[in-house]
C-alpha positions as CSV (number, residue, x, y, z in Angstrom):
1,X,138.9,104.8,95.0
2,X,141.5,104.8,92.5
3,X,143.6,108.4,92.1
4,X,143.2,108.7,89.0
5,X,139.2,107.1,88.5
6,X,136.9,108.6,86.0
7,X,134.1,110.4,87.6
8,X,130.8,109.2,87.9
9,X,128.5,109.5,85.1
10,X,125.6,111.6,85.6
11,X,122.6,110.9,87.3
12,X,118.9,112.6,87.4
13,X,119.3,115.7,89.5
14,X,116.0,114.9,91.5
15,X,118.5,112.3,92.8
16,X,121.1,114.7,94.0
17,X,118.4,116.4,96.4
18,X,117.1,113.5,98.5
19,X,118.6,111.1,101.0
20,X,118.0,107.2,100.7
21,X,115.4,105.9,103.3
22,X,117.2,104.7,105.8
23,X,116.6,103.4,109.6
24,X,119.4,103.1,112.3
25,X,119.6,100.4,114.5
26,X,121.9,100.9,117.6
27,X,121.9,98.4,120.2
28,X,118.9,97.8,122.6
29,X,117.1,94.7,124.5
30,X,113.0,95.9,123.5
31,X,112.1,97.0,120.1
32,X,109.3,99.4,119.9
33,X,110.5,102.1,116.6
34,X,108.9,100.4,113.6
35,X,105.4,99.4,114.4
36,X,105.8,95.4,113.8
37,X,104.1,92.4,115.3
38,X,105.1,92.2,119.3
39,X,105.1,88.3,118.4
40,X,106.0,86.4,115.5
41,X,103.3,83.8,113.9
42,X,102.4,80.7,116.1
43,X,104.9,78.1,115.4
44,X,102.3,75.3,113.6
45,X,101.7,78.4,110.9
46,X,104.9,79.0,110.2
47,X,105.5,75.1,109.6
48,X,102.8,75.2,107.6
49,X,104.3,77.4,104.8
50,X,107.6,76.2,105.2
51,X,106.1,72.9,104.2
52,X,104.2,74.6,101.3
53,X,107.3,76.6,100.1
54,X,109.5,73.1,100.0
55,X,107.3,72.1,97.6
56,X,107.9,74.7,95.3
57,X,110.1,74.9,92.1
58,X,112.6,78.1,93.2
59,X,114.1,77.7,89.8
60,X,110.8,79.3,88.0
61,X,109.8,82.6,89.0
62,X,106.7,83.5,90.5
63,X,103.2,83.3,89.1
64,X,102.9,87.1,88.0
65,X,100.5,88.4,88.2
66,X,100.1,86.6,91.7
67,X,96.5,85.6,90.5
68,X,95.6,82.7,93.1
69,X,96.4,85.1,95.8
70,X,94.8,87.9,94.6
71,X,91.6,85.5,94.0
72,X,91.9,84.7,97.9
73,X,91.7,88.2,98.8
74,X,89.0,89.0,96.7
75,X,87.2,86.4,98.0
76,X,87.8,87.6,101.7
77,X,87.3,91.5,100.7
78,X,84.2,90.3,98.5
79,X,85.1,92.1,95.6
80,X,85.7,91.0,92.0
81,X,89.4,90.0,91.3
82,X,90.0,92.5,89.1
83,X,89.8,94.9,91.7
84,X,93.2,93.4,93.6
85,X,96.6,94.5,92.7
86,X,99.3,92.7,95.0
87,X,102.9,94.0,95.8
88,X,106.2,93.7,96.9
89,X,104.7,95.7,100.5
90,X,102.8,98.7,100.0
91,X,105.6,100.6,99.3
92,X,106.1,99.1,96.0
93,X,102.5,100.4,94.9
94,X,102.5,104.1,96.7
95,X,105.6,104.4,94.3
96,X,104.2,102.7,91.1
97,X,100.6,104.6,92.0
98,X,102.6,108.3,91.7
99,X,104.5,107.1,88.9
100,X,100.9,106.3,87.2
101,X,99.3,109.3,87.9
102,X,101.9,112.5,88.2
103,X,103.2,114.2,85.8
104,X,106.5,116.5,85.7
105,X,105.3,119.1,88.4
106,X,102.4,117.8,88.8
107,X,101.0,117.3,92.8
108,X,100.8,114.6,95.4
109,X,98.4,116.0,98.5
110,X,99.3,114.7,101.4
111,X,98.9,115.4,105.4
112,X,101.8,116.8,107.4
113,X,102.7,115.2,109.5
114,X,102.9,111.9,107.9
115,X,104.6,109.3,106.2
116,X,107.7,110.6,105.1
117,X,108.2,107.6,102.2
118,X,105.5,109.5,100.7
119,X,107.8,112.2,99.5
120,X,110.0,110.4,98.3
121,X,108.0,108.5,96.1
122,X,106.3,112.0,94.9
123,X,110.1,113.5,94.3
124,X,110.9,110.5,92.1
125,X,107.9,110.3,90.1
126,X,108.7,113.9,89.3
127,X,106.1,115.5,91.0
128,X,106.2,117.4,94.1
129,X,104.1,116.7,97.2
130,X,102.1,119.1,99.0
131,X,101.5,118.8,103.3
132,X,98.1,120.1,104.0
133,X,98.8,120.4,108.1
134,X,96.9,118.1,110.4
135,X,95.2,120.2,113.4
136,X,96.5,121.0,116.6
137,X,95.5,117.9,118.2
138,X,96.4,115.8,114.7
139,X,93.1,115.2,113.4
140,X,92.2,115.4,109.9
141,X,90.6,117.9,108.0
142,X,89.0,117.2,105.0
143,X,88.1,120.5,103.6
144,X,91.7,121.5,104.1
145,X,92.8,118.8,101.8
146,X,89.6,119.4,99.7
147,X,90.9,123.3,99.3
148,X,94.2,122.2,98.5
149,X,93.7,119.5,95.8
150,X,91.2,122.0,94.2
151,X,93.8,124.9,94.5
152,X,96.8,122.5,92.7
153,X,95.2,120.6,90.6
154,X,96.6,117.7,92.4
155,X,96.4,114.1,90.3
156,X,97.3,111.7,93.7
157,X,95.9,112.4,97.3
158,X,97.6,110.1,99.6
159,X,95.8,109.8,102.7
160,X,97.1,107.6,105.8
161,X,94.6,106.5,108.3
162,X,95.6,105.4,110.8
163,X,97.8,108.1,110.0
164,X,101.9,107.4,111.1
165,X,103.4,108.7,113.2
166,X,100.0,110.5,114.5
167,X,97.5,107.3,115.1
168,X,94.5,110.1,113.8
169,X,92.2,108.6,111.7
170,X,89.4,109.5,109.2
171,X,86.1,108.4,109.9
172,X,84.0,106.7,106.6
173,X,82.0,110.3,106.1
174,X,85.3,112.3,105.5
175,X,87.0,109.4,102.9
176,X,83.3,109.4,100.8
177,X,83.3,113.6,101.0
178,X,87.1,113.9,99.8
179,X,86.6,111.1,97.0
180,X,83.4,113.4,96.1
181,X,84.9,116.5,96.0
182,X,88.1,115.9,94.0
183,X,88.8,114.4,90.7
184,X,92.2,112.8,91.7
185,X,92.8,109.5,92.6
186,X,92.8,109.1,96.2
187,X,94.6,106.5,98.3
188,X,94.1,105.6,101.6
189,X,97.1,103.6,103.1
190,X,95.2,101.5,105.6
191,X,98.3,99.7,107.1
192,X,96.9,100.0,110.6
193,X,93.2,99.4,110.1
194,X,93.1,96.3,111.7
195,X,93.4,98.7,115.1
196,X,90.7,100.8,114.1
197,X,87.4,100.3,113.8
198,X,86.6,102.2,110.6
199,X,85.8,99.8,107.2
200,X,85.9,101.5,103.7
201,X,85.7,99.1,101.4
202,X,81.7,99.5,100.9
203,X,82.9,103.5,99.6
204,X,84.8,101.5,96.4
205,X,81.3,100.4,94.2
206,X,80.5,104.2,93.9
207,X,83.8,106.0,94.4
208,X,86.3,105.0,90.8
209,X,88.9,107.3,91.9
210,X,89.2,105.7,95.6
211,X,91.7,103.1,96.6
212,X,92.8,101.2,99.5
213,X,95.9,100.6,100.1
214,X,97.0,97.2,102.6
215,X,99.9,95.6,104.3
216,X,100.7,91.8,105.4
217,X,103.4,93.3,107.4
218,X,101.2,94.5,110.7
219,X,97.9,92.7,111.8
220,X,99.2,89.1,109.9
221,X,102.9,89.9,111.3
222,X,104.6,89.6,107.9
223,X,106.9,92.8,108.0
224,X,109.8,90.6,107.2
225,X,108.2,89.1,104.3
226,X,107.5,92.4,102.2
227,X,103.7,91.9,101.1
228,X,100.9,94.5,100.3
229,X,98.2,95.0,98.1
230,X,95.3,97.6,96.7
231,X,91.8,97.2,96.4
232,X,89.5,99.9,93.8
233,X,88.3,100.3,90.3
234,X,89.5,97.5,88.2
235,X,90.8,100.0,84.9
236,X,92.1,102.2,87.9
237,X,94.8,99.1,89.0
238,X,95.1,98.1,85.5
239,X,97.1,101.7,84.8
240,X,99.0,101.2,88.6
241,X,100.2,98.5,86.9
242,X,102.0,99.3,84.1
243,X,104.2,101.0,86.7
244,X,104.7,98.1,88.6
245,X,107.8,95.8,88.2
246,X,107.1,92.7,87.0
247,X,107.9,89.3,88.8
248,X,108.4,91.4,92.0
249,X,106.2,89.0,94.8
250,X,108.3,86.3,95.1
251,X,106.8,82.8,95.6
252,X,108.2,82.6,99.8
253,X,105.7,86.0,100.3
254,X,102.8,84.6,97.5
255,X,103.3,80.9,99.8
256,X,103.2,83.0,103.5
257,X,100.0,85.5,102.6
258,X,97.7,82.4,100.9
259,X,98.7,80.3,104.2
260,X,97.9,83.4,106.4
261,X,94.4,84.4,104.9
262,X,93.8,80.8,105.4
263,X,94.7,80.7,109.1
264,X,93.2,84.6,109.7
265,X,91.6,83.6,112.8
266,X,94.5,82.4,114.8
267,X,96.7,85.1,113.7
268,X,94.2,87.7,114.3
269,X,94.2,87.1,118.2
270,X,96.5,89.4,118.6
271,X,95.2,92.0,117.7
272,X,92.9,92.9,120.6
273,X,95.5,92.2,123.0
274,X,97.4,95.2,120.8
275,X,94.4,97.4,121.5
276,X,94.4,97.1,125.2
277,X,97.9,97.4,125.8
278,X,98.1,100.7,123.9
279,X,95.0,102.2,125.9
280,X,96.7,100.9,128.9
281,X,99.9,102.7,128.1
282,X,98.2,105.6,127.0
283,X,96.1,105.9,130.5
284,X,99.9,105.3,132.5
285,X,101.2,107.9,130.4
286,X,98.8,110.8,130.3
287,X,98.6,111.6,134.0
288,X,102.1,112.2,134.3
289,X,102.9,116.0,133.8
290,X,104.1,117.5,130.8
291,X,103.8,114.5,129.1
292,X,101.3,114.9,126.5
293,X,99.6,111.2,124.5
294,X,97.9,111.7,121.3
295,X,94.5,109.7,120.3
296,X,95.7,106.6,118.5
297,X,94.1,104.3,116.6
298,X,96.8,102.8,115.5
299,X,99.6,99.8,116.9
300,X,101.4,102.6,118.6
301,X,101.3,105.7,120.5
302,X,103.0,109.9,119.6
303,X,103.9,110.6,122.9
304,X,105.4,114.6,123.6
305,X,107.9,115.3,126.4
306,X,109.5,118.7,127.0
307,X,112.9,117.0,125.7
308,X,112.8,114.4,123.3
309,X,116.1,113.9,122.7
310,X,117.4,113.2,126.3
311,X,114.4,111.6,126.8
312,X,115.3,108.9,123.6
313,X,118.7,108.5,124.2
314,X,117.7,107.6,128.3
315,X,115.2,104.9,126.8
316,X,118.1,103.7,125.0
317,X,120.5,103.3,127.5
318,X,118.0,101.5,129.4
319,X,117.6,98.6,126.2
320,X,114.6,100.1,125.2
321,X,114.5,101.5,121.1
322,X,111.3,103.5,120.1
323,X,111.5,106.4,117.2
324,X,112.2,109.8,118.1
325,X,110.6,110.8,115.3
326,X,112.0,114.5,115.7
327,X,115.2,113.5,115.7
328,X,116.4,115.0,112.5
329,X,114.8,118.6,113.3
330,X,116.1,118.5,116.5
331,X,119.5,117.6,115.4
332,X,120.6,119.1,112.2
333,X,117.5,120.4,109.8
334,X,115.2,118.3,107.6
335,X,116.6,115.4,105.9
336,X,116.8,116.7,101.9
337,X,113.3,115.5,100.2
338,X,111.8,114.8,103.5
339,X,110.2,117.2,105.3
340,X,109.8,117.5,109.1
341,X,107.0,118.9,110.9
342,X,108.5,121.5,113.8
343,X,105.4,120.2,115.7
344,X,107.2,116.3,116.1
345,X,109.9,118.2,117.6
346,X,110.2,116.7,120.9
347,X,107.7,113.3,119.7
348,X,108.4,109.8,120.0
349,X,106.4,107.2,118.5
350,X,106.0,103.9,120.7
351,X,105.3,100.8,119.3
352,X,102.4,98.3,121.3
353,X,104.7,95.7,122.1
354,X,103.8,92.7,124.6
355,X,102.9,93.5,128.3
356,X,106.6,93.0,129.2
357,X,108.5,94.8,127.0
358,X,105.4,97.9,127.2
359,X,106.2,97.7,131.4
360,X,109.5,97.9,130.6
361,X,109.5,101.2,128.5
362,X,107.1,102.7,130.8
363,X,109.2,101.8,134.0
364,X,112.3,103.3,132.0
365,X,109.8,106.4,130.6
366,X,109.0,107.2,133.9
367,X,113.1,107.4,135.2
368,X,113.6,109.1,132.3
369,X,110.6,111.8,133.6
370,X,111.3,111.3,137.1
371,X,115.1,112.4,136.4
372,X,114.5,115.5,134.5
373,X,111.9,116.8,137.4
C-alpha cells in the first residue's frame, strides 16, 4: 500500500462486525472436516456429462431460470414445477430466502448449535438471528422454537435436520406442528436427508409457509459443482426469487445435476455403505471412556473427548483432518457474527469416509486416547 493512499471508502457497518466464512486447509493424507462424498462419481458418469457439456455453447449464458432442470426435479419430487427454485448450492438460497423475508431487526430463529452460515446470512440481510438451544443430548425441541418465534415475531425459522454439526433430526410430527404453530416461513435445510429416513415433502400441499431446502453436493457427490435447490409454495419461491442473482447456475452444474437425476440409482449406492460405516464408527467409539458419540443421522458423527484440541491436532499429525468444531471457543472467543456454543467445546465432527480412511482415523483416535490415559 502506497504511503500516501486514500483511505478506503466506506462500507455498511454490519460489515465491519463479522468475519468472511472461511475454512483452513493444513496438510493431511484423509479428509474427514467437510462432510463430502468419500468417493467421487463412477467414471462412465462423469464421461457422460463431460460429453454433454462439450456440446454446449460456453459463449451464451445459462438458461435462467434453469427450467429443464427444475422440470426434472419436479418430476422426481412429484410436485408442480413451479414449486422448484434451483441455486448456485443452497447457500445461495438460505441467503436470498433472509433477504426476502427480514426486515431491518427483524428475526431469523434458528437452533444452537448449528450452521454457523446461517448467521451470517441473517446479519447481512439486516436481521438478527436468534439460537433457541438444542437439549442436552442435541435433540430438537419444537415448542422451544415455537415459544421463541411467537415471543419475536420472527419472519424466517431455519431449521437444519439432519442438523450440522449435531446429526439430531426432527421427525415429520415436529416439522407439521412448527409450520402450524407459527406464521413465519419455515425452512428446513435437508442437506443430509438422504442419511435419514425421515420424508417431508407430503407436509408441503397443506403447509404455504414450509420449504425444503436441498443440496447436489452430498448424497449425488457434487460439492465441487455448487448446486442446490428448494421445493414449497409456488408464490412463496416466486418472492425468494427476486432476491436471487440472476444467471447464477452455470450450464457445467445445470449439465452435471440433469445427468445425475438421470443416473440416481447408480450414484445412490453409496449411500447405504455411508450409513453402516457411521454406525460402525459410532459402536468403536462409544465404548471407549470418556469419549462421548452423539445420535447421528447424518454423513458424519459429534464425537466429545475431554481435550479437543490435543486431541485434533494428534489426528492431524497422523494425516488425518476432521473439524474441531470448538476450535474458535477454545482458542480465542467466538468468531465476530458467528456464535459458538460453549457445549462444542471439546467436539469434533467426523466425516463417514470409506472403510479405509474411517480405520485410519479410528486407529489414530484411539493413540490419540490411549496417549492421554
Amino acid at each position: 500500500m502506497q504511503k500516501h493512499a486514500k483511505p478506503l471508502p466506506p462500507f455498511r457497518r454490519s460489515i465491519r462486525s463479522l468475519e468472511a466464512y472461511r475454512v483452513a486447509r493444513p496438510p493431511h493424507r484423509v479428509k474427514l472436516d467437510q462432510n463430502e462424498s468419500p468417493v467421487e462419481l463412477p467414471a462412465a458418469v462423469r464421461r457422460r456429462i463431460l460429453a454433454a457439456l462439450a456440446k454446449k455453447r460456453w459463449s451464451r449464458y445459462p438458461d435462467f431460470p434453469p427450467e429443464h432442470l427444475a422440470r426434472k426435479i419436479a418430476e422426481r419430487e412429484r410436485v408442480p414445477a413451479g414449486s422448484v427454485l434451483v441455486g448456485h448450492g443452497s447457500n445461495e438460497l438460505l441467503y436470498a430466502a433472509a433477504l426476502a423475508t427480514l426486515e431491518m431487526g427483524s428475526v431469523m430463529i434458528l437452533p444452537t448449535p448449528s450452521y454457523g452460515v446461517a448467521h451470517l446470512a441473517a446479519r447481512l440481510a439486516g436481521g438478527r438471528a436468534l439460537g433457541v438451544p438444542l437439549d442436552d443430548d442435541f435433540a430438537y425441541s419444537p415448542e422451544r422454537i415455537v415459544a421463541a418465534a411467537r415471543r419475536e415475531k420472527a419472519r424466517l425459522l431455519f431449521l437444519p435436520s439432519p442438523n450440522n454439526p449435531t446429526g439430531s433430526l426432527l421427525s415429520k410430527a415436529d416439522v407439521r406442528t412448527i409450520a402450524e404453530s407459527v406464521r413465519s416461513l419455515v425452512i428446513v435445510d435437508e442437506a443430509y436427508r438422504d442419511f435419514a429416513q425421515v420424508r417431508l415433502a407430503p407436509l408441503l400441499a397443506r403447509h404455504r409457509n414450509l420449504v425444503l431446502l436441498r443440496t447436489f453436493s452430498k448424497a449425488f457427490r457434487l460439492a465441487g459443482l455448487r448446486i442446490g435447490y428448494l421445493l414449497g409454495d409456488e408464490e412463496a419461491l416466486l418472492r425468494i426469487e427476486r432476491a436471487k442473482p440472476p444467471h447464477s447456475v452455470d450450464v457445467f452444474s445445470q449439465v452435471a445435476a440433469e445427468i445425475a437425476l438421470d443416473e440416481e440409482p447408480r450414484i445412490r449406492k453409496g449411500v447405504l455403505a455411508i450409513v453402516r460405516e457411521r454406525e460402525r464408527i459410532a459402536a468403536t467409539l462409544r465404548p471407549l471412556e470418556s469419549v462421548r458419540v452423539y445420535p447421528s443421522e447424518a454423513n458424519f458423527l459429534l464425537v466429545r473427548v475431554p481435550d479437543g484440541e490435543r486431541v485434533f491436532r494428534r489426528l492431524l499429525s497422523a494425516g488425518v483432518l476432521v473439524r474441531f468444531v470448538g476450535l474458535r471457543a477454545a482458542a480465542r472467543g467466538s468468531p465476530r457474527g458467528i456464535p459458538i456454543d460453549p457445549r462444542l467445546r471439546n467436539c469434533l465432527r467426523v466425516t463417514v469416509g470409506t472403510r479405509a480412511e474411517n480405520d485410519r482415523f479410528l486407529a489414530a483416535f484411539r493413540e490419540a486416547i490411549e496417549e492421554r490415559g
